[in-house]
N, C-alpha and C positions, 0 to 999 in steps of 0.2 A: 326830676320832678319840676315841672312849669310853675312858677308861683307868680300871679299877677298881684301885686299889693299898691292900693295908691290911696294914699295918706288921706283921714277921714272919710274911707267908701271901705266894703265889705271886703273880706279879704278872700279870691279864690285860686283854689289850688286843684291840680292835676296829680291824680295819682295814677303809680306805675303798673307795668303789664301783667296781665295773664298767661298762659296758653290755653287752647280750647281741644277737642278731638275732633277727629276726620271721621264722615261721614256716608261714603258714598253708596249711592242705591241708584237704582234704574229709572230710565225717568222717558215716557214719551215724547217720540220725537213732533206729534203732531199737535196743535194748539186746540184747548178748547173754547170756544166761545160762551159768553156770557151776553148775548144780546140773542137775536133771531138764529135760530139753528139750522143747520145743512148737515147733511147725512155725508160721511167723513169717508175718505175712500177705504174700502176694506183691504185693499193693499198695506194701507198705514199702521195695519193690526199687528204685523209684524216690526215695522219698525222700531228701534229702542235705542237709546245710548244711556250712557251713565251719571248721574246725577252726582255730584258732590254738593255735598250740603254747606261746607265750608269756603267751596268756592261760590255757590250762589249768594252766602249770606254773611259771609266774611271776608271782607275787603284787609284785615291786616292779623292775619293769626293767632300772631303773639301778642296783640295791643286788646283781643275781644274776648267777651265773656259774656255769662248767659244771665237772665235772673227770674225769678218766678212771681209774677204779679201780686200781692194782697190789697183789697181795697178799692173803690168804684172813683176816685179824683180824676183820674185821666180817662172815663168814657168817650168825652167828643172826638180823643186822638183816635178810638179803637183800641184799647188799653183796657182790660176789664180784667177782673177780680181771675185768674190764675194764666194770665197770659205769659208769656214768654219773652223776654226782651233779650236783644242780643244787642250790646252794647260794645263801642266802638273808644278805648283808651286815649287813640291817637289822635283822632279826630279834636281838633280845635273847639269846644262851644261858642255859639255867638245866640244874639237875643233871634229868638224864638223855638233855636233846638229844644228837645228834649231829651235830657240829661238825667243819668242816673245821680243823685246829688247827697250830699249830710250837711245839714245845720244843725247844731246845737248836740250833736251824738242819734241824729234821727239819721236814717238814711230813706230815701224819697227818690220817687217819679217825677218828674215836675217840667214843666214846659217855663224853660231861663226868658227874663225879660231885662235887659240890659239898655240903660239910656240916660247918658251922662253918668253922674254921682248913683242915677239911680237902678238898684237890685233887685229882682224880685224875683218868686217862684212863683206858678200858676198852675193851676189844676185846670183841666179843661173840663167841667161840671160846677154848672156855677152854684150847687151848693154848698161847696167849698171857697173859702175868701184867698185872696192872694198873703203868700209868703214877703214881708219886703225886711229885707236887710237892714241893719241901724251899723252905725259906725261902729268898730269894734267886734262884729260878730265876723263869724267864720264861715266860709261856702265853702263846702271838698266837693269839685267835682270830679265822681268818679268814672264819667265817661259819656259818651253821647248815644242815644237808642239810633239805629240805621234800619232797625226790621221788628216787627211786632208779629210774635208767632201767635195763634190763636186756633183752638179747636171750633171745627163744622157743627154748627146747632143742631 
């Protein structure tokens, strides 16, 4: 466990790993566009390889884990009320990740702002005010978001 502690600033800690499941499913081999469309060759209808989901969206297996959104604070990130976060153990936080996080026995979404002495969490909806750290409190980070799942409207 990584414990950053420096005397009168908040105190942040890294906790340890998960494992996640394997995934794999089929996945076209052809791109789709999102801008002006072209009619795709019909040769391409057959093409296919296989998708691993773990490999697209997990960079370290044992360090990632998943969690299921409550609550609108993180809309501007793309973050909304039952999304999916796949969250990254290993990964370092620095000021501006967003980090699966607990202060005070809450655990939270939050976009880290680190500068000098100074801590804060952020929601990305400004009808939410920033989180800031006082000397003595405790930050658990419990990992860094690398991917925001999200269902088709």
């Amino acid at each position: 466990m990584n414990t950053f502690h420096q005397p009168a600033h908040p105190k942040i800690l890294e906790v340890p790993t998960l494992n996640p499941l394997a995934l794999p499913r089929p996945i076209y081999s052809g791109k789709v566009r999102a801008g002006q469309s072209r009619f795709p060759s019909p040769a391409q209808d057959y093409e296919q390889a296989e998708l691993d989901l773990n490999k697209r969206l997990v960079r370290n297996p044992p360090a990632t884990f998943f969690f299921t959104v409550s609550g609108d604070s993180m809309i501007g990130a793309g973050i909304f009320e039952g999304s999916t976060l796949v969250v990254d153990r290993s990964i370092k936080a620095k000021s501006t990740s967003i980090v699966v996080a607990m202060v005070e026995g809450e655990l939270m979404v939050k976009r880290l702002y680190k500068r000098g002495a100074v801590v804060k969490l952020l929601s990305d909806n400004p009808a939410y005010a920033p989180i800031t750290l006082t000397e003595g409190q405790e930050l658990i980070i419990w990992g860094v978001v690398t991917y925001v799942i999200n269902a088709a409207a």
